[in-house]
MARMAR-205841 format. One record per atom (N, C-alpha, C): x, y, z; residue in three letters. Coordinates in steps of 0.2 Angstrom, whole numbers, plus 5000, padded with zeros to 4 digits. Atoms other than C-alpha are relative to their C-alpha. Example, Ala and Ser with C-alpha at 12.3 -4.5 7.8 and 13.67 -1.06 7.14 Angstrom:
2
500449945000ALA506249785039ALA500450065000ALA499649944999SER506849955036SER499650055003SER
This chain:
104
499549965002UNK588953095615UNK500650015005UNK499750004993UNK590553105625UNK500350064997UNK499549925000UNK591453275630UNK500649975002UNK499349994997UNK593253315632UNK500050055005UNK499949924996UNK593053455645UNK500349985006UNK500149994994UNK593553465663UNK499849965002UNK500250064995UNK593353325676UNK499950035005UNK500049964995UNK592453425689UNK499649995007UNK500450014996UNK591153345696UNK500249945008UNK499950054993UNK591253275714UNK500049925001UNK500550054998UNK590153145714UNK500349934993UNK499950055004UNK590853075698UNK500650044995UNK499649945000UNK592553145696UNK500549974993UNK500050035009UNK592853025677UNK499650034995UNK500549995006UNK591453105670UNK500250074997UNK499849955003UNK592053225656UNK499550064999UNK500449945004UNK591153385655UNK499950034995UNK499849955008UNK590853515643UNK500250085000UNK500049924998UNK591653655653UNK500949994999UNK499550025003UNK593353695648UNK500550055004UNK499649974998UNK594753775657UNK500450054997UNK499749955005UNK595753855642UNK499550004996UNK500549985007UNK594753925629UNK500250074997UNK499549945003UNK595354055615UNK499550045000UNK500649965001UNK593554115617UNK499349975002UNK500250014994UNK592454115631UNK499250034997UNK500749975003UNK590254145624UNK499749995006UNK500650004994UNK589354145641UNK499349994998UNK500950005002UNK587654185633UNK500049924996UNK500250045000UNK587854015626UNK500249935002UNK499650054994UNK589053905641UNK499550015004UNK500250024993UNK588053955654UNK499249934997UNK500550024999UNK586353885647UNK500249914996UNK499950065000UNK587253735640UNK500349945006UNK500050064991UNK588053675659UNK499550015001UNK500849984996UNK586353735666UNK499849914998UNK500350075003UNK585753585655UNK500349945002UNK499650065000UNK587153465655UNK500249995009UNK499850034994UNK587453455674UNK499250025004UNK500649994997UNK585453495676UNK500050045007UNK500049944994UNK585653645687UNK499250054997UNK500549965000UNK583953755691UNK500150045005UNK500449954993UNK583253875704UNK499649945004UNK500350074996UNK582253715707UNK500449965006UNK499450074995UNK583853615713UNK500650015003UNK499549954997UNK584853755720UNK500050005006UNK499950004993UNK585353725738UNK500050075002UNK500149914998UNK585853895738UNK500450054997UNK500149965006UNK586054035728UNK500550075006UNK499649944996UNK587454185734UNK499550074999UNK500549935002UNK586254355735UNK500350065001UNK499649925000UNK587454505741UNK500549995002UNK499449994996UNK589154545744UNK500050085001UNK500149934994UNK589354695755UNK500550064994UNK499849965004UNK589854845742UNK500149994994UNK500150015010UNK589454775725UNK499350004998UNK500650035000UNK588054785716UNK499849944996UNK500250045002UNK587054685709UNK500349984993UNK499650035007UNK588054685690UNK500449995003UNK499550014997UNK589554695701UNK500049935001UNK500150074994UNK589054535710UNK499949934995UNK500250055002UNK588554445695UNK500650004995UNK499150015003UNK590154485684UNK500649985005UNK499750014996UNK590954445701UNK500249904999UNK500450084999UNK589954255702UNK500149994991UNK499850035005UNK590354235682UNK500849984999UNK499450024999UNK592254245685UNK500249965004UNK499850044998UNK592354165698UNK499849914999UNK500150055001UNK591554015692UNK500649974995UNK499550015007UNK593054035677UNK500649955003UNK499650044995UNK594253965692UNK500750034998UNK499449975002UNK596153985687UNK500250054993UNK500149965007UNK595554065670UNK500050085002UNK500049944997UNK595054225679UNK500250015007UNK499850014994UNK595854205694UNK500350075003UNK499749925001UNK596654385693UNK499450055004UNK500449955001UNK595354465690UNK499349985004UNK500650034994UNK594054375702UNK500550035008UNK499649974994UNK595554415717UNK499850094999UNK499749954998UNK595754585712UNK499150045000UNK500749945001UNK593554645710UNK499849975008UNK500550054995UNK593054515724UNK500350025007UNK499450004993UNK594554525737UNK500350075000UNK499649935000UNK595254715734UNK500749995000UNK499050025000UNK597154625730UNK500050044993UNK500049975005UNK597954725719UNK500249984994UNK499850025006UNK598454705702UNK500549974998UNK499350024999UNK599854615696UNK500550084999UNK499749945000UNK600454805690UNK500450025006UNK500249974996UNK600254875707UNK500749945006UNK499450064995UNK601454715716UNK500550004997UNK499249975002UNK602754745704UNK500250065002UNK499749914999UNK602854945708UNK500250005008UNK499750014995UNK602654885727UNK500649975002UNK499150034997UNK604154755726UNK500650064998UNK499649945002UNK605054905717UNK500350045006UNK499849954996UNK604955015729UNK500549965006UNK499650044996UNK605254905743UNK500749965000UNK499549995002UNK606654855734UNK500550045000UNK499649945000UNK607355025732UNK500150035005UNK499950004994UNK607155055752UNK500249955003UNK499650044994UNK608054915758UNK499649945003UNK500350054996UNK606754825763UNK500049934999UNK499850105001UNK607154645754UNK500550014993UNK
């Protein structure tokens, strides 16, 4: 069976996956265990596995490690839970203002 997905893999950077960068609708409960399968990923053959970030918990941490796997799909929203940057709202009000004092 050949996929159209994402060309991701390192090691073999032709081979199409089944992971897909746009999607008009994102199932996790049934993407994750069908990469798991397809790029044969375990706990077995996991070099290393991320266990805490300093003030999230552990839902935190793993809806954290879910978007950030999304890449440029949730890119937003992986900067603003992971890295404390603010929202795109929050940069527009800042340039505003800044803009209204003069400053650029």
């Amino acid at each position: 069976m050949a996929y159209n997905g994402y060309k991701c893999i390192k090691e073999d950077p032709n081979w199409e996956t089944r992971i897909y960068i746009q999607g008009g609708d994102i199932d996790v409960e049934t993407t994750y265990p069908a990469v798991e399968k397809a790029m044969e990923m375990s706990k077995g053959n996991t070099y290393t596995e991320l266990s805490e970030i300093q003030g999230m918990t552990f839902e935190q941490r793993v809806r954290f490690g879910v978007n950030a796997i999304s890449g440029e799909v949730n890119a937003i929203e992986t900067c603003m839970r992971g890295f404390d940057l603010p929202s795109p709202d929050d940069w527009v009000a800042m340039y505003d203002r800044d803009k209204a004092a003069g400053v650029i």
